[in-house]
DSSP file (Angstrom, degrees, kcal/mol; ACC not computed):
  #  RESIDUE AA STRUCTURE BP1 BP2  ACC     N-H-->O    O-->H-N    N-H-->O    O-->H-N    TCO  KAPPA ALPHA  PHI   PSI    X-CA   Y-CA   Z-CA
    1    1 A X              0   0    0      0, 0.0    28,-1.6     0, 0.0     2,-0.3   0.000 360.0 360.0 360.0 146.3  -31.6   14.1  -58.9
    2    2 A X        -     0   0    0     72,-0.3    72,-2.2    26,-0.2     2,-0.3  -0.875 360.0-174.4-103.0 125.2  -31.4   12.4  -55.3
    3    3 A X  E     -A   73   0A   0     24,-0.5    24,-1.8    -2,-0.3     2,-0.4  -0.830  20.9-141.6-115.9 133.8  -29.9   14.9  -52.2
    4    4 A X  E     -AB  72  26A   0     68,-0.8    68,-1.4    -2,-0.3     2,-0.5  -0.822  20.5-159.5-102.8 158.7  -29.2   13.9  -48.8
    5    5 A X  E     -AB  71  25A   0     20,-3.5    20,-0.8    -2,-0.4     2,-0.7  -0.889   5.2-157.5-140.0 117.3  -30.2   16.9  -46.5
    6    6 A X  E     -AB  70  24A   0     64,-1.3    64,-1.2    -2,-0.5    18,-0.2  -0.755   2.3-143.2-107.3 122.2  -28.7   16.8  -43.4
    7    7 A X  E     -AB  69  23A   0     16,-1.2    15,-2.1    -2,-0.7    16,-1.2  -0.531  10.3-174.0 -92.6 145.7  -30.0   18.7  -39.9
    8    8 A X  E     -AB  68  21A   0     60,-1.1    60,-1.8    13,-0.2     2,-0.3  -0.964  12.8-173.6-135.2 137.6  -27.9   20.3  -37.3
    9    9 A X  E     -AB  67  20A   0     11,-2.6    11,-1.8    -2,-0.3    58,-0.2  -0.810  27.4-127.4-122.0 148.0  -30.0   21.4  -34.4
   10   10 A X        -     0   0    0     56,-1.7    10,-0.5     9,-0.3     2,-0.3   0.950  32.7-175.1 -51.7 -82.3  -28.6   23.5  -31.3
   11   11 A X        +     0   0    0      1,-0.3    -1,-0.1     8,-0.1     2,-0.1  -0.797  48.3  53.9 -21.2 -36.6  -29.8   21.2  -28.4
   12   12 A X        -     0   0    0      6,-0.3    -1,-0.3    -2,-0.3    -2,-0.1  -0.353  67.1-134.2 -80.1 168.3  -28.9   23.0  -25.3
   13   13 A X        +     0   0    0     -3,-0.1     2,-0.2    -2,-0.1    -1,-0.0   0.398  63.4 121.5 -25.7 -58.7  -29.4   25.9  -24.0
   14   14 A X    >   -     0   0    0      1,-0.1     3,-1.6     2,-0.0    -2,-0.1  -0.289  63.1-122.3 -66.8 116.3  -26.4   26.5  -22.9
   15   15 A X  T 3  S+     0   0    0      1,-0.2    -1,-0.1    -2,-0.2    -3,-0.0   0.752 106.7  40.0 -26.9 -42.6  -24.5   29.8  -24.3
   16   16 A X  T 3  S+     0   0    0      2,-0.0     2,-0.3     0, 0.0    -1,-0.2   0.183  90.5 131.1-117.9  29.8  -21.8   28.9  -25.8
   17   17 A X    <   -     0   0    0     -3,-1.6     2,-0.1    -6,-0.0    -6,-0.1  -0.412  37.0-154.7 -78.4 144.1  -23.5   25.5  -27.6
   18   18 A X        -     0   0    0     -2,-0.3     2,-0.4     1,-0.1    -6,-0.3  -0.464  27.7 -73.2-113.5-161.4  -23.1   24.7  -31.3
   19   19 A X        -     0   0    0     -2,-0.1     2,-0.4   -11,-0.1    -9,-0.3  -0.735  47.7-170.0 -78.2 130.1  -25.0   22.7  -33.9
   20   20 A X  E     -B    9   0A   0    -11,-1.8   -11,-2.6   -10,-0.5    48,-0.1  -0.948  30.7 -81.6-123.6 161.5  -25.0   19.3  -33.7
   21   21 A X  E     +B    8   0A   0     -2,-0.4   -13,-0.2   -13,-0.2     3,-0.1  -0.104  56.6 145.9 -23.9 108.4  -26.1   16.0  -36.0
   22   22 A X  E     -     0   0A   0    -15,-2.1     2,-0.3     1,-0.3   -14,-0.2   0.562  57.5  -8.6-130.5   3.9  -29.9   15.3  -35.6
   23   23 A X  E     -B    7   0A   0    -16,-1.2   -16,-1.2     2,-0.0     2,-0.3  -0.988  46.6-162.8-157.5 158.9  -31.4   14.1  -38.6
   24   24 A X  E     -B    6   0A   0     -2,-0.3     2,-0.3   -18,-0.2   -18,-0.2  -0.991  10.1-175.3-150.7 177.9  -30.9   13.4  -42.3
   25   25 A X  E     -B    5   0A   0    -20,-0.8   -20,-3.5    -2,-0.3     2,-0.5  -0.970  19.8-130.6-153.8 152.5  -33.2   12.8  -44.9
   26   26 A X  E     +B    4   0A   0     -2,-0.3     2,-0.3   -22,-0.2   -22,-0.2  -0.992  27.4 178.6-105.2 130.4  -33.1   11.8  -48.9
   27   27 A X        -     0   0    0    -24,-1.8   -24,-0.5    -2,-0.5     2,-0.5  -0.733  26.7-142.4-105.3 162.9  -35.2   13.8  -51.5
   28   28 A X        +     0   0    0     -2,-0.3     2,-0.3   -26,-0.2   -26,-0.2  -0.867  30.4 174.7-132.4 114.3  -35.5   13.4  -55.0
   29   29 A X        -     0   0    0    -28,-1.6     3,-0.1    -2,-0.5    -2,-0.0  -0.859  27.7-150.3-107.4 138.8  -35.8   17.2  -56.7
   30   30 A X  S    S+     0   0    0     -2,-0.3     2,-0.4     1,-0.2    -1,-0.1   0.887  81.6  13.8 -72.2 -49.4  -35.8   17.9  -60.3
   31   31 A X  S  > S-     0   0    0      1,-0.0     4,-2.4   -30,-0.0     3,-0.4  -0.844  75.2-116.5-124.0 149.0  -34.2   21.5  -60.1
   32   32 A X  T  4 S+     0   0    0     -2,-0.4     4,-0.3     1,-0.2     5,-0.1   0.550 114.9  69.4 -59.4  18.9  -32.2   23.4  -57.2
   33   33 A X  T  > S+     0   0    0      3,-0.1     4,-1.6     2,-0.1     3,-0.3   0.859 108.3  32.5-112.7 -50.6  -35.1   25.8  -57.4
   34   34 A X  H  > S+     0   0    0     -3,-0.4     4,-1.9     2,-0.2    -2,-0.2   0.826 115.1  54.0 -64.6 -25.5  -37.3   23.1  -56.0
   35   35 A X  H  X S+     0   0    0     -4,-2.4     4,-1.6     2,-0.2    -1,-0.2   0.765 114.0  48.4 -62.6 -28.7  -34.8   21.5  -53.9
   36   36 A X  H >> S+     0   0    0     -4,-0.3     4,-4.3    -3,-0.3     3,-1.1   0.999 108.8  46.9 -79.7 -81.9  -34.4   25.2  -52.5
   37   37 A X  H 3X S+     0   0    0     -4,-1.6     4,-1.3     1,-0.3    -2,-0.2   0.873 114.7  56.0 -47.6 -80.0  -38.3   26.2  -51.8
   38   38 A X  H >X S+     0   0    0     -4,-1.9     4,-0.9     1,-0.3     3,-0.8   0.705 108.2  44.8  -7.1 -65.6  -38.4   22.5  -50.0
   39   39 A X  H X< S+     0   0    0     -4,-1.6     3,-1.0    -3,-1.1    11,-0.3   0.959 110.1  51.7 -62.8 -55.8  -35.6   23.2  -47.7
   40   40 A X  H 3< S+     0   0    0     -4,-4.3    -1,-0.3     1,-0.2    -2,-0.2   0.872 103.6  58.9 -61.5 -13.8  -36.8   26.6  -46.7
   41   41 A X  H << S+     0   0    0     -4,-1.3    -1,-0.2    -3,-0.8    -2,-0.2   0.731  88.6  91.9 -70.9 -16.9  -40.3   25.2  -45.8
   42   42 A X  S << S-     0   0    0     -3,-1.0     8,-0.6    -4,-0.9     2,-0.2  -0.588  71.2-143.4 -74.6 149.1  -38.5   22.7  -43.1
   43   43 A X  B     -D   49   0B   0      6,-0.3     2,-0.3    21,-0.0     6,-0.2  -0.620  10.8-119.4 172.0 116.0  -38.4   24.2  -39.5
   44   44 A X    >   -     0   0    0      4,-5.9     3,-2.4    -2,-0.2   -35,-0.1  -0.627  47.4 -81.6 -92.1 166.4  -35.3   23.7  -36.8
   45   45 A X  T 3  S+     0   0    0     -2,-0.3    -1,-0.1     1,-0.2   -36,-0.1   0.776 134.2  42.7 -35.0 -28.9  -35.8   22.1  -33.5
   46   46 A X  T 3  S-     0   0    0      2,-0.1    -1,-0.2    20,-0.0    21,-0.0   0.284 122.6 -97.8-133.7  40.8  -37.1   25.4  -32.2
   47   47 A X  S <  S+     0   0    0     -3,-2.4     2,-0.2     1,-0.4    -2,-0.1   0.491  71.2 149.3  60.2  31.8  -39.3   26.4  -35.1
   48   48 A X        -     0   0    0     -4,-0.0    -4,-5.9    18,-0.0     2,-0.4  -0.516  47.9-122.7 -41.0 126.0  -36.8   28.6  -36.7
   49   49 A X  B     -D   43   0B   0     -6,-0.2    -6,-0.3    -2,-0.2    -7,-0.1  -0.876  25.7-130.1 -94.4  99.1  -37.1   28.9  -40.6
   50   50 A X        -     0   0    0     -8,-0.6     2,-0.3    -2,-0.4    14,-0.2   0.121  25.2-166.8 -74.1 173.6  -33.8   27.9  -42.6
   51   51 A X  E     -E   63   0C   0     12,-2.1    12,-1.2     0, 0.0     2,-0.5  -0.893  27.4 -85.3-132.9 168.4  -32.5   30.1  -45.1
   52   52 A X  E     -E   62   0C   0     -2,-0.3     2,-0.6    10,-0.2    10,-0.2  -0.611  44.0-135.0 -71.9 124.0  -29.8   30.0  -48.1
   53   53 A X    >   -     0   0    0      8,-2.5     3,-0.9    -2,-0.5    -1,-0.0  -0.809  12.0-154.2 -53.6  94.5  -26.7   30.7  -46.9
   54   54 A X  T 3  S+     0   0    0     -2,-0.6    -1,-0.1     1,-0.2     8,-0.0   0.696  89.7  12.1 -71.0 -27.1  -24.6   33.2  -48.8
   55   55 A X  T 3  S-     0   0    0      6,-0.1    -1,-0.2     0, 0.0     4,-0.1  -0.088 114.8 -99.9-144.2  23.8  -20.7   32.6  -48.3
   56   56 A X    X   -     0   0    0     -3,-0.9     3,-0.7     5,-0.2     2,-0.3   0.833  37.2-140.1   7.8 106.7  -21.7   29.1  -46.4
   57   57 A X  G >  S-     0   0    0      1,-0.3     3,-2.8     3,-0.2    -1,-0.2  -0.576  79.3  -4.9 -97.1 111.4  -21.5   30.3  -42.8
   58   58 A X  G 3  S-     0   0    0     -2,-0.3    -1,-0.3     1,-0.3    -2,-0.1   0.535 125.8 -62.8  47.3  27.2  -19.7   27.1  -41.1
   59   59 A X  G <  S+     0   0    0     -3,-0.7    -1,-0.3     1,-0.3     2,-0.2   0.504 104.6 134.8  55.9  24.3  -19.7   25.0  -43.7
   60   60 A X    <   -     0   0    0     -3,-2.8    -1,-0.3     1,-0.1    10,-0.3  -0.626  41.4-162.3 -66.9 146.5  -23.8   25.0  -43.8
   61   61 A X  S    S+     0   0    0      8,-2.3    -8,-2.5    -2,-0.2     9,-0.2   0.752  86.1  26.6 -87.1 -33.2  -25.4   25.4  -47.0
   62   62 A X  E    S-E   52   0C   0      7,-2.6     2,-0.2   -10,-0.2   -10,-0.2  -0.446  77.4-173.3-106.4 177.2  -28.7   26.4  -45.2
   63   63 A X  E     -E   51   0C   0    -12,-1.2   -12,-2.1     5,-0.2     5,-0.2  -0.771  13.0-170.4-177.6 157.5  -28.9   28.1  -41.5
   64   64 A X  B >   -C   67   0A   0      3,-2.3     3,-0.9    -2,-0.2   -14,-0.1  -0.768  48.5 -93.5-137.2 168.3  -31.5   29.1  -39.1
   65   65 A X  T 3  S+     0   0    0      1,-0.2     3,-0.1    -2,-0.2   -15,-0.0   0.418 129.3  23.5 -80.7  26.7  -30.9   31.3  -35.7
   66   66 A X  T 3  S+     0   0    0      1,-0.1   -56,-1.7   -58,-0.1    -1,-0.2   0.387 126.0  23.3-161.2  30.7  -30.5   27.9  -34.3
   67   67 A X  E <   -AC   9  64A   0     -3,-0.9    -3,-2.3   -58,-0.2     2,-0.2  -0.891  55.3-140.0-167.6 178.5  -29.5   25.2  -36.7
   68   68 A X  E     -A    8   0A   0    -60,-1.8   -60,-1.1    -5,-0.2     2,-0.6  -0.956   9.4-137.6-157.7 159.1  -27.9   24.6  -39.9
   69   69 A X  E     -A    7   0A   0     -2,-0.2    -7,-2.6   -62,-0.2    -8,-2.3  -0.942   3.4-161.4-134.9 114.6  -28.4   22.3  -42.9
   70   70 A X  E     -A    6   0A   0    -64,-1.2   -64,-1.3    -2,-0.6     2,-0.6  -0.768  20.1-173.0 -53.4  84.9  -25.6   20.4  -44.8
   71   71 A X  E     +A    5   0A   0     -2,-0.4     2,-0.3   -66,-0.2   -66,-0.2  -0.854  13.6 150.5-123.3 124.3  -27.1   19.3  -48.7
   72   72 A X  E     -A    4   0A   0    -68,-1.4   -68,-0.8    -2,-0.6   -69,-0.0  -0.786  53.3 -77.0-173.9 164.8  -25.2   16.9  -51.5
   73   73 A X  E     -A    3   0A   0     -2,-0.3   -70,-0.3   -70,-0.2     2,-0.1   0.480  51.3-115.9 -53.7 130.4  -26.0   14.8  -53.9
   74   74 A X        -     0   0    0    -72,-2.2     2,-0.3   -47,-0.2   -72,-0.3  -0.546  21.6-160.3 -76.8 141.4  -27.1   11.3  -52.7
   75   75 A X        -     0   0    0     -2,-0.1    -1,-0.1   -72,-0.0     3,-0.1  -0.960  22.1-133.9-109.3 114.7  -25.1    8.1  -53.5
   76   76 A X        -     0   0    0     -2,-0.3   -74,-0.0     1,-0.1     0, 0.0  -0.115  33.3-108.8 -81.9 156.5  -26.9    5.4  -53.3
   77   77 A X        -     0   0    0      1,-0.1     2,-0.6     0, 0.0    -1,-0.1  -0.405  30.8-116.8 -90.1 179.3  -24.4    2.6  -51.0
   78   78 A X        -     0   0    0     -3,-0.1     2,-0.4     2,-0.0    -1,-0.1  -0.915  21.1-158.2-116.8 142.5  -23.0   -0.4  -52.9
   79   79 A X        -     0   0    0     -2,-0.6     2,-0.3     2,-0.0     0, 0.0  -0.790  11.9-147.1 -93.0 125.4  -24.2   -4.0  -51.6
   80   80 A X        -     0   0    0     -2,-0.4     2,-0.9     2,-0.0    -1,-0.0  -0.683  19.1-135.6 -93.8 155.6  -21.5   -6.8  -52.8
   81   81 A X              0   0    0     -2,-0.3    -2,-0.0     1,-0.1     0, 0.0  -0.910 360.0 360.0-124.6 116.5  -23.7  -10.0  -53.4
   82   82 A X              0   0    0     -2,-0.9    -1,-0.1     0, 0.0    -2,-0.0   0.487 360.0 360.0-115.2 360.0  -22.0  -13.2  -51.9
């Protein structure tokens, strides 16, 4: 099955800054058990390790102490042919 996996990075500094949009990616994983082990090897902007999320904490599936990660199921787009 095909996933988009989407990064939210802090970027600032700044105290009271949140995650924003910095990447996406598509995989193709057989089971959520790999899709899982994948994710948690991946890294935030400031090399912070994500983790599963329990009770999805801001609508992340994943989070890191300075990012969060978004995951569902890729639809590939549809092209009309003219």
């Amino acid at each position: 099955m095909k996933y988009e996996i989407r990064y939210h990075e802090i970027m600032s500094d700044h105290i009271l800054a949140v995650p924003e949009f910095s990447r996406k990616e598509v995989v193709e994983a057989d089971t959520q058990r790999d899709l899982r082990k994948y994710i948690e090897k991946q890294k935030d902007g400031w090399g912070n390790p994500f983790k599963k999320s329990k009770d999805k904490f801001a609508g992340f599936d994943y989070i890191s102490r300075a990012g969060g990660i978004k995951v569902k199921v890729y639809k590939p787009p549809k092209v009309k042919k003219i």
